[in-house]
C-alpha positions as CSV (number, residue, x, y, z in Angstrom):
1,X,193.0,80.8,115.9
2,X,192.2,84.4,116.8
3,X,188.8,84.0,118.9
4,X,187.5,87.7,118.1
5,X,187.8,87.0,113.9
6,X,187.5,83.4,114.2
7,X,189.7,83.1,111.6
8,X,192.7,80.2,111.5
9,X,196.3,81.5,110.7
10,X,198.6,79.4,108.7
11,X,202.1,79.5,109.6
12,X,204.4,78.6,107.3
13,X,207.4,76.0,108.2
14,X,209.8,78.7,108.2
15,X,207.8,81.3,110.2
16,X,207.5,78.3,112.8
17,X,211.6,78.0,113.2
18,X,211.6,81.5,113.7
19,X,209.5,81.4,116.2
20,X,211.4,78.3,118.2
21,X,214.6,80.4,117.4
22,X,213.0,83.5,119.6
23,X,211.6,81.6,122.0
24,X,214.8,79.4,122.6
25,X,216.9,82.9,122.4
26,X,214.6,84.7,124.9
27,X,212.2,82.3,126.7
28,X,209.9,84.7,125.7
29,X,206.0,83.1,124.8
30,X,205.9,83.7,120.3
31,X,202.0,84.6,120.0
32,X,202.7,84.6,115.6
33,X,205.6,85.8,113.2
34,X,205.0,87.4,109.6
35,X,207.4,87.0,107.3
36,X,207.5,90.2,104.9
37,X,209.6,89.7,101.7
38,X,208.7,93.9,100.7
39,X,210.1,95.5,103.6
40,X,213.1,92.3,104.3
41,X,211.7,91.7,107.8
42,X,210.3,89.4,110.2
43,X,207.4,90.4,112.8
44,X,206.7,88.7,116.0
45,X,204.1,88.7,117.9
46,X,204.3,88.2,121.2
47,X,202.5,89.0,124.4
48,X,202.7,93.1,125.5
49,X,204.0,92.2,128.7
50,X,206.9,90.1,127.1
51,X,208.0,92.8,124.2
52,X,210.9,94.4,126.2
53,X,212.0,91.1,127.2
54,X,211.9,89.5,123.5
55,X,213.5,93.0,122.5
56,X,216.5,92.3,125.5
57,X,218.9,95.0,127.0
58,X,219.7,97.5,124.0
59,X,217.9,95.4,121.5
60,X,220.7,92.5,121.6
61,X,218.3,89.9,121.0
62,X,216.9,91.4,118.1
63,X,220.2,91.9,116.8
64,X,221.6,88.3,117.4
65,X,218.3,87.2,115.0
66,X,218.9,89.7,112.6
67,X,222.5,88.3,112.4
68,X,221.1,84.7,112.4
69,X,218.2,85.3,110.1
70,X,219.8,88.1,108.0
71,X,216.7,90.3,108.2
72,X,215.3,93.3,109.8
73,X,213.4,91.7,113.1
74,X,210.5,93.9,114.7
75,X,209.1,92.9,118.1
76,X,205.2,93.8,118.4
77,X,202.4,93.0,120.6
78,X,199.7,90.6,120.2
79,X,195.6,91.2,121.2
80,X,192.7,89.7,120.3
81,X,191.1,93.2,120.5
82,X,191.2,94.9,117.0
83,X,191.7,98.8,118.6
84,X,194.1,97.4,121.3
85,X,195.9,95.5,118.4
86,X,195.8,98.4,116.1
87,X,197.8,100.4,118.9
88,X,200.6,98.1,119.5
89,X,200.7,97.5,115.9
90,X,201.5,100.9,115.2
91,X,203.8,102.0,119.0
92,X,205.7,103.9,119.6
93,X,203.4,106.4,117.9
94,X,200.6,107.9,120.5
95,X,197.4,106.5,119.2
96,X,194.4,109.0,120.1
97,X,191.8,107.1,118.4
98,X,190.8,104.2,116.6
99,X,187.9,103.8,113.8
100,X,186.6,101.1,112.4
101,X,184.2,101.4,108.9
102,X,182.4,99.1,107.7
103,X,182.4,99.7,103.4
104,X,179.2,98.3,101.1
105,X,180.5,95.0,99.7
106,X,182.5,94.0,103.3
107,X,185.4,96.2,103.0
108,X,186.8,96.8,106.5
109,X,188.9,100.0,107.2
110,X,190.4,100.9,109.8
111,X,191.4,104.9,111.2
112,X,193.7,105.7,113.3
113,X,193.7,109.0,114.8
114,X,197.8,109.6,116.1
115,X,199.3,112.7,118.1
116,X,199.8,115.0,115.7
117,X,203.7,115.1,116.1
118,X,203.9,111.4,116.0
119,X,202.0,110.8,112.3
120,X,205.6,110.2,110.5
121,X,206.2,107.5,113.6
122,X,203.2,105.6,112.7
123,X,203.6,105.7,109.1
124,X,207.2,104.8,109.2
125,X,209.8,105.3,106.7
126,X,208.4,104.1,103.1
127,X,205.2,103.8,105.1
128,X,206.6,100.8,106.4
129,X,205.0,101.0,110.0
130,X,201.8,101.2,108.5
131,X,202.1,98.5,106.1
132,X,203.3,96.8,109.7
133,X,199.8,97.3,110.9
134,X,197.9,96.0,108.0
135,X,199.7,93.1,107.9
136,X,198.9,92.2,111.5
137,X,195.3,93.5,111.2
138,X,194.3,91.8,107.8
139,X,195.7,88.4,108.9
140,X,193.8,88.8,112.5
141,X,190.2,90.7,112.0
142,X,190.7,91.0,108.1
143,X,190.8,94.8,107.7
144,X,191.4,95.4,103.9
145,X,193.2,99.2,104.9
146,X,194.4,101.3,107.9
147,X,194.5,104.7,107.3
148,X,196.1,107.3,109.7
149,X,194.5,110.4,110.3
């Protein structure tokens, strides 16, 4: 459970063995892993300090679970801050700034102010990246959008 949102995260029985997988490939710590079906991919979560690690030298590990799972694997790291989580939701792009707004009937959006040179990073091919960070941020602090600006 995420102590900022309070809010309990269900993970599914096949999110869990991909999360023993990367932990047993890497010894790394798995914070959370998102399966999504849209983009063919599988998120993990796991501490910032342990990203390179999980990633390994050149990216093997990530392509050994690619090979294993037979889907696109993206590394990211996990805070219990929203703006912290927002940033490493959304890296490499620089993030400048990051706004959260509070709509009428509970909406919660989220702006994200980039390096101007680095707005197609954090949007992502398809807007892929993006859809990265609402994922993560809707699951954890249950922001409905993330807009970058």
């Amino acid at each position: 459970m995420s102590k900022k949102s309070g809010k309990r995260i269900t993970i599914s029985p096949e999110e869990l063995s991909y999360m023993a997988l990367l932990n047993e490939i890497t010894g790394v710590h798995v914070r959370d892993c998102i399966i999504d079906d849209e983009y063919n991919r599988v998120i993990f979560l796991v501490n910032p300090d342990e990203v390179g690690k999980a990633v390994g030298p050149r990216g093997s590990n990530v392509q050994r679970l690619r090979k294993i799972i037979g889907r696109n694997i993206e590394i990211v790291g996990f805070s219990e801050d929203l703006e912290e989580q927002a940033r490493l939701a959304l890296a490499p792009a620089r993030v400048k700034e990051v706004r959260v707004v509070n709509r009428p009937g509970g909406r919660k959006i989220v702006y994200v102010t980039v390096e101007s040179n680095d707005k197609g990073i954090a949007i992502g091919k398809n807007g892929k990246n993006v859809a990265r960070a609402r994922m993560i941020l809707k699951r954890y602090f249950d922001v409905d959008n993330v807009i970058i600006a």
